[in-house]
C-alpha positions, -999 to +999 in steps of 0.1 A: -104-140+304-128-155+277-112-185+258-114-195+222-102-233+216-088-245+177-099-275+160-080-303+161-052-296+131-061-260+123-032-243+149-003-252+123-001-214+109-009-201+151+026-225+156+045-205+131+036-174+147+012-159+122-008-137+131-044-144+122-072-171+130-098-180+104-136-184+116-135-219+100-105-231+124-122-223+158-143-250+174-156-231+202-159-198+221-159-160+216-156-128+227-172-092+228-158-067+199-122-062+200-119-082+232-086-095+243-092-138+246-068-162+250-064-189+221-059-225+233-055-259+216-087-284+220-061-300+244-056-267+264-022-256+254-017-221+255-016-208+222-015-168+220-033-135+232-055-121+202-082-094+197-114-106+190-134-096+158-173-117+160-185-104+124-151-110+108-135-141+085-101-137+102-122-140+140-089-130+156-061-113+154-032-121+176-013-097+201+012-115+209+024-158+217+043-151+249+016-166+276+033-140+304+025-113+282-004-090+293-022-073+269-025-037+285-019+000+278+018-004+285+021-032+263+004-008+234+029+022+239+056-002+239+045-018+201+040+018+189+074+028+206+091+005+186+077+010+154+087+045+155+121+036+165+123+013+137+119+040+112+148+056+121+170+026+111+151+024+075+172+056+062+140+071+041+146+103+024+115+117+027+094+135+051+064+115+044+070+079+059+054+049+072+056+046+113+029+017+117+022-007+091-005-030+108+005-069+116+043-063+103+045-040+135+026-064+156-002-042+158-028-057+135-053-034+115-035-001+126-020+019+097-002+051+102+018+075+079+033+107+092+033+138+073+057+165+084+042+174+111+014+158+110+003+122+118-027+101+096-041+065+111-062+039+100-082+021+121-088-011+109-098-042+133-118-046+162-089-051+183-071-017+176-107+003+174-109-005+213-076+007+222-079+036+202-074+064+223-045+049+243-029+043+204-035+078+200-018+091+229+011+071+220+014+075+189+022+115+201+040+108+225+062+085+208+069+112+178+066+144+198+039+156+178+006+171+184-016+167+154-032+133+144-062+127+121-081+095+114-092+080+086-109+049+094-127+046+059-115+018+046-136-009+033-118-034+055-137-017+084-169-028+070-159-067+070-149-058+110-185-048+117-173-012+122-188+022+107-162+043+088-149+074+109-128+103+095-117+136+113-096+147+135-084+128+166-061+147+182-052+186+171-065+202+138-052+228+115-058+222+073-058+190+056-037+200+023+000+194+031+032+194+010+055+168+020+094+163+010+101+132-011+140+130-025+146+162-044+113+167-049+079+180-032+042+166-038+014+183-025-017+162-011-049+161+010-052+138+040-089+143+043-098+134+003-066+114-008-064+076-017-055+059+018-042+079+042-041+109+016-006+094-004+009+064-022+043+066+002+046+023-005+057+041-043+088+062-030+117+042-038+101+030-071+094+070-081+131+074-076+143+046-095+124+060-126+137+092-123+170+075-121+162+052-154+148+085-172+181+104-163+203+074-174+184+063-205+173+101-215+136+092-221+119+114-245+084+102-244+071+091-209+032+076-202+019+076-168-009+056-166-032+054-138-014+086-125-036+099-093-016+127-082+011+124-106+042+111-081+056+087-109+051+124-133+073+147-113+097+117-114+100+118-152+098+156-157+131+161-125+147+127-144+148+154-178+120+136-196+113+157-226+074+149-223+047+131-201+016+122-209-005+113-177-038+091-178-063+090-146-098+090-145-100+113-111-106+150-116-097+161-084-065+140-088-055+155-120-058+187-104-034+179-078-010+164-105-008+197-123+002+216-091+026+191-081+039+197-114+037+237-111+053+230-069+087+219-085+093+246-109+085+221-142+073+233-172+042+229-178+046+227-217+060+191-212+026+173-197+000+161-212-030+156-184-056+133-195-089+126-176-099+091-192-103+049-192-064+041-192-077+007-213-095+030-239-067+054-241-042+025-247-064+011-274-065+046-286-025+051-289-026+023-299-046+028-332-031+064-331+006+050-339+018+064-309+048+049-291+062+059-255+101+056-246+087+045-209+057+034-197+043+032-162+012+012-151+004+017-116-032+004-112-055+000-087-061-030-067-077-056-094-079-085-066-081-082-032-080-116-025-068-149-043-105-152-051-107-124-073-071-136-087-086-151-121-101-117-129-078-092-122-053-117-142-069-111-173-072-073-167-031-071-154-021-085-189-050-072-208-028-032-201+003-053-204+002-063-239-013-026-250+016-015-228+039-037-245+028-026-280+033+013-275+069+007-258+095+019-284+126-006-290+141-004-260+117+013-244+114+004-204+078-008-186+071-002-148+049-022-140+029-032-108+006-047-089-009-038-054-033-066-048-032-089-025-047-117-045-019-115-070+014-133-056+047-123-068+053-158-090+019-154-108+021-117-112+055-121-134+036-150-155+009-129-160+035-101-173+051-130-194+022-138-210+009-102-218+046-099-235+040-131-252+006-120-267+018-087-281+049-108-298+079-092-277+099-105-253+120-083-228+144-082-203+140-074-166+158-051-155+147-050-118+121-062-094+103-039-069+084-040-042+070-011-013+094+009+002+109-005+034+089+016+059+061-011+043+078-037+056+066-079+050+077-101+079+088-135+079+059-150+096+039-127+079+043-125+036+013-116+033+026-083+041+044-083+004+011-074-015+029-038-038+051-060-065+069-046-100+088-053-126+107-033-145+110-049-185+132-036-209+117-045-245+139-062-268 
């Protein structure tokens, strides 16, 4: 077993049981792609099992801190068989679901969504590319199911050193599936979609909207950054007299409209339009137009804290045109998926869009990803999906 020692200092987060290791904090040794080496203190001491990665800024990613543990295809189908069996403890109304969600699940850099029938996984790190095809198997074995396709395109592959891979693992049969989600259906394609085809981290948020629209009887509904149109079907079920949806994907827009058309919703109360979200807020904005409720669901402005001062000024830049086309009273969802923004500074950055436009507001509620998405306690970096919901004064 190959051994990588920490300097002197740099094992504090490794004693609190988080699960990665930075290059900068390893004094010596390595390991072969996705290797299994054991992590030591420069005095020796046993620190924990972890999958190598030699191109990568987090070098390794740990398996697990019990020293007895071996890090085999047993213990594998034993991390999988308990994420799946945590699922079912998470009371999701929804087909579509979360069954592995990477470090949370102590299986770092493997994501996987199921789909009906049908099972989606992304591939991530070095460690879980090499056990691959036993993570497969038990993935199946563990649901019962026969079907699993792979989409290992995510740019986190590149930092790993590891070419992007999509297709079919295990099974085939089509890629355009229509999955339950409350009282509600979406239609999506696992092959071309955003992630693993879906947004599923948005369910419980999507419902709450519908709930808000259905309490506060919105009238006039913007969805901005819209993809598939989840947050629009929301609205539309909630009794929102009309929503206007903003994306600048084609193919997306096209798949809004037929969620729309899947549920039975007339068609006469959308508005589709394939632009810049910034330009068409500016454009309402001169227009006179004002929205009831407002959603802004965009994409991930910083993936890490370095790109934090950046995507600040873009998050409030849409927050104060947001801001200025709410109606009195009117109600803002807003989020932020990026891992660079932390929950403290993403509500100042809010405050201070507010603050620009001259309105203050009340929140209502906070959100975060749905619980199949869950953040651990060693692990918060696991909370990246945050929201507010503001009601303006």
């Amino acid at each position: 077993m190959k051994v990588i020692r920490i300097k002197e200092g740099k094992d504090r987060a490794l004693q609190r049981q988080h699960p990665w290791l930075f290059e900068s904090a390893i004094a010596k040794g390595g390991g072969d792609m996705g290797e299994t080496v054991r992590v030591e203190s420069m005095a020796g001491d046993f620190l924990a099992w972890a999958a190598y990665s030699p191109q990568s800024k987090i070098r390794a990613r740990v398996w697990s801190f019990d020293e007895r543990q071996r890090i085999d295809p047993d213990f594998l189908r034993q991390r999988v068989g308990a994420a799946v069996r945590a699922r079912a403890r998470f009371a999701i109304d929804s087909d579509g679901l979360r069954l592995v969600h990477g470090e949370a699940d102590g299986l770092p850099g493997l994501i996987v969504d199921r789909y009906g029938e049908t099972l989606v996984a992304q591939f991530t790190s070095a460690g879980v590319e090499r056990w691959k095809d036993v993570l497969a198997d038990a993935l199946l074995i563990e649901t019962g199911l026969s079907r699993l396709y792979e989409r290992s395109d995510a740019s986190a592959r590149g930092l790993e050193g590891l070419p992007e891979v999509t297709g079919w693992l295990r099974g085939q049969g089509d890629t355009s599936l229509i999955l339950r989600e409350h009282d509600w259906k979406l239609g999506l394609d696992i092959a071309l979609g955003h992630k693993t085809g879906f947004y599923l981290d948005q369910r419980d948020s999507r419902k709450r909207f519908s709930d808000f629209t259905r309490r506060l009887r919105f009238q006039k509904v913007l969805n901005c950054y819209c993809y598939t149109g989840g947050f629009t079907v929301a609205a539309l079920t909630g009794g929102a007299a009309h929503v206007t949806s903003i994306d600048s994907s084609g193919p997306a827009l096209t798949q809004a409209r037929a969620n729309v058309a899947l549920n039975g919703l007339d068609q006469q109360r959308c508005e589709f339009l394939d632009a810049d979200v910034n330009a068409s807020l500016r454009r309402f904005a001169d227009e006179g137009r004002r929205f009831d409720a407002i959603i802004l669901d965009p994409p991930k402005f910083a993936p890490t804290v370095t790109h934090a001062e950046r995507a600040a000024r873009a998050y409030k830049d849409i927050n104060r045109l947001a801001f200025k086309l709410l109606e009195p009273g009117g109600v803002l969802f807003t989020f932020s998926c990026s891992g660079g923004i932390g929950v403290e500074l993403f509500h100042k950055i809010v405050a201070s869009a507010g603050a620009d436009a001259g309105v203050d507001g009340y929140i209502q509620e906070r959100l975060g990803g749905a619980p199949d998405h869950p953040m651990t306690l060693a692990f918060p970096e696991g909370e990246y999906l945050k929201g507010l919901v503001v009601m303006k004064k």
